[in-house]
Structure formats: C-alpha cells, structure tokens
C-alpha angles and dihedrals in degrees: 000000000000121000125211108234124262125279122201126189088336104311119116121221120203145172112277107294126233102269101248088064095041092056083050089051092050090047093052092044084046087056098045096050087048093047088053099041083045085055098046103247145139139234085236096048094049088052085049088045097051110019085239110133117252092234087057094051092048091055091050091049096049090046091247100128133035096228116201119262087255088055087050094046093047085047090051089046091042093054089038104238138101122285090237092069087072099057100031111124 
C-alpha cells in the first residue's frame, strides 16, 4: 500500500525533489523572505498576520518545505503583496 506523505499545518513534505525543482523551490523561498524583510516585517508579525506558526514560515523561506498553494496565498496577504511576486523569474 503506498501512503501519501505527511502534511502539517499546510506544508507539504516530500521525499528530496529532482534539482531543477529544489533550486525553484529556493528561489521562491528567496523571494518570499525578501518580499517580507522589503516590507518590514518579522517573522513573528507575519505568523501573527497569517496563524500560521513561526517555525512553518521559517521552513517555507529557507526552501525547506513545499507549502500548499493556500499557505502561499495567506504569506503573500500577510506581507501585503501579489502572489506573483513570489514566482516571478
């Protein structure tokens, strides 16, 4: 029987992924952690911002965790910018 992996508090954990899609991951997470310190923001205030727990935000900004689209849509709000600014190249 095969088992989907786990998901906490919306992040998604997965086995390694192939490294095309790890160095995407890193860039987004890049992104995210840029967008929040641009906007003035902690770590702390973002989790306040958005109920989602400090620890988690702190997996999804060093690329650590693949975070569900919903996740990524309640970061962008709680920073207060698009969620394209996240994927944009």
């Amino acid at each position: 029987m095969i088992m989907a992996p786990a998901s906490v508090a919306g992040v998604y954990h997965e086995p390694m992924p192939p490294d095309r899609v790890r160095a995407r991951r890193l860039q987004i997470a890049d992104a995210i952690r840029a967008a929040r310190i641009g906007a003035g923001l902690t770590l702390e205030a973002v989790s306040l911002r958005t109920g989602i727990r400090i620890a988690t935000l702190s997996e999804i900004e060093q690329g650590h965790s693949s975070p569900q689209l919903d996740t990524l849509i309640r970061v962008a709000d709680g920073i207060g910018v698009e969620l394209e600014a996240f994927v944009r190249r």
